[in-house]
C-alpha positions in Angstrom: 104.5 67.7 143.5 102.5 70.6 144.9 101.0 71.5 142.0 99.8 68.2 141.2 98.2 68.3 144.7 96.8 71.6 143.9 95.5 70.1 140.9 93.8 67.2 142.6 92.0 69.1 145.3 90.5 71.8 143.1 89.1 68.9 140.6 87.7 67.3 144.2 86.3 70.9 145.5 84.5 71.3 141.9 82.8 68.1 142.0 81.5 68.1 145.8 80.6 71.5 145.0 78.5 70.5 142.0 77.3 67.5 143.7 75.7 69.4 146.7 75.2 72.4 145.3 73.0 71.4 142.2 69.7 71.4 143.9 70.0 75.4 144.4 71.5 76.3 140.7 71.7 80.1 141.7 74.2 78.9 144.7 76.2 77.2 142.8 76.2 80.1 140.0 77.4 82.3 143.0 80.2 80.5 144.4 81.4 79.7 140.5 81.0 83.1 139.7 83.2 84.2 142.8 85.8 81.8 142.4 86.4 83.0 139.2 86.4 86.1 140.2 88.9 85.5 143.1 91.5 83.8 140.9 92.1 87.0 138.4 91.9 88.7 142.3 94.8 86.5 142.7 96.2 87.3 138.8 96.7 90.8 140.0 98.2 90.5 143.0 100.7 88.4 141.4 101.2 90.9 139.2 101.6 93.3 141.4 103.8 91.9 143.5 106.3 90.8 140.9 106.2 93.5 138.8 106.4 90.7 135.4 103.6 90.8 132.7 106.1 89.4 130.2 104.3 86.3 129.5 100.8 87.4 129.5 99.2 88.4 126.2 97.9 91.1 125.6 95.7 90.1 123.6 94.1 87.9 125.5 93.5 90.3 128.4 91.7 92.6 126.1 89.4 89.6 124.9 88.7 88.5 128.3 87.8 92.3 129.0 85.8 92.6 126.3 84.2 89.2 127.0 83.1 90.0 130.6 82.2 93.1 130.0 79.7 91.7 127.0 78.3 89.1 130.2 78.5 92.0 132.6 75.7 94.1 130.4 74.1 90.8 129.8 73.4 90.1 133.3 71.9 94.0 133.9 69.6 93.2 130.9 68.5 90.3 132.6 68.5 91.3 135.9 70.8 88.4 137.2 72.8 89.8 139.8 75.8 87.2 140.3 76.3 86.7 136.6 76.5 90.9 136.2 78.6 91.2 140.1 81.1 88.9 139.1 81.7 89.5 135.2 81.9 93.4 136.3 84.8 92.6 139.1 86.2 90.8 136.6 86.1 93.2 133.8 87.6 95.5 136.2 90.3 93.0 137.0 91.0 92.6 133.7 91.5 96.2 132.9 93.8 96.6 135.6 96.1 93.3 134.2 95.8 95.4 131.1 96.9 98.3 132.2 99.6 97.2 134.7 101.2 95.2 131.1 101.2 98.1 129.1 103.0 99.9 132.4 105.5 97.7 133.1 106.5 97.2 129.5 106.7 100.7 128.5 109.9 101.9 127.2 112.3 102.8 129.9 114.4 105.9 130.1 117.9 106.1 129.6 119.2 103.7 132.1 123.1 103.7 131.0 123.1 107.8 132.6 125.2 107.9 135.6 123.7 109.9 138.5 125.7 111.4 140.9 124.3 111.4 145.0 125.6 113.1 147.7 127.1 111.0 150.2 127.6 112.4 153.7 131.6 112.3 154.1 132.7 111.8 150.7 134.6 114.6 149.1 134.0 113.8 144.9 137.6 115.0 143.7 137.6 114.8 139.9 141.2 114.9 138.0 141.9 117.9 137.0 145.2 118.1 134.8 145.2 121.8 134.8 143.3 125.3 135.5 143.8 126.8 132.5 143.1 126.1 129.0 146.6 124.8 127.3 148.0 127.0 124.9 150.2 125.8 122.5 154.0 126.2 122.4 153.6 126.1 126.6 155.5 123.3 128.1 153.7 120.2 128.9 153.2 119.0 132.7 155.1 116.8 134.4 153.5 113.5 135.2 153.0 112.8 138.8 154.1 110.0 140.5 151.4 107.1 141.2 149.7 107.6 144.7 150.9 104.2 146.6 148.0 103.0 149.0 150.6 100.8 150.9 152.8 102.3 154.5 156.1 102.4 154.2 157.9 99.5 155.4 159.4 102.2 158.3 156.1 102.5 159.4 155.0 99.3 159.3 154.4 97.7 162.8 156.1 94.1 161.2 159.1 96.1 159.7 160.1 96.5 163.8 159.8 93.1 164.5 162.2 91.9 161.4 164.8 94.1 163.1 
């Protein structure tokens, strides 16, 4: 439901802005020109903040890059300042999407190697069978007995109250 309310109130804001803003045509250039601008502004952010760029296409970007930066030199050879302000933000923009794709999705590193930290307080005691290499013909070592994590039932401050 909100984004059908979303929906509804930017198709509102585009015609009041178009309705009172068509007298001045380089106003209404400049605000279209900066709300463009301000959603790939908000494309990044997203971006960003999420740290996904699986669904965007690639290739897409680099049209859109290529695109604006086509209008951005158009505008400096024309000498229209809000079509070559926005389309450069925007080129810009769309270089970083680019580039924040290609860094997210690069291959990663080995993530299946365990690291080993320090942990103040914990003693690391591997299992060592034995100190010395085994030689064959020696005698094999006895197995050890289980460690049992559970008190005795002597010790046990219920085994007194059984009694």
């Amino acid at each position: 439901m909100k984004s059908i309310y979303i929906v509804v109130i930017t198709a509102m804001l585009a015609l009041l802005a178009t309705y009172f803003l068509s007298p001045w045509p380089v106003a209404l250039g400049t605000v279209a020109a900066w709300v463009t601008t301000g959603s790939f502004f908000l494309q990044v952010l997203h971006i960003i903040r999420n740290r996904d760029t699986k669904a965007l296409s690639l290739g897409m970007w680099s049209a859109l890059f290529f695109g604006v930066s086509c209008w951005t030199w158009y505008g400096f050879r024309v000498g229209d300042v809000p079509v070559m302000t926005a389309n450069g933000l925007t080129a810009l923009l769309a270089f970083s999407v680019i580039m924040l794709k290609l860094y997210h999705e690069r291959p990663a590193k080995n993530q299946l190697r365990r690291k080993l930290r320090a942990m103040p307080g914990v003693i690391l005691r591997p299992r060592i069978r034995r100190l010395r290499p085994y030689t064959p013909g020696e005698a094999p070592l006895p197995e050890q007995e289980p460690v049992s994590l559970q008190e005795p039932a002597s010790l046990s401050p219920l085994s007194k109250l059984k009694k």
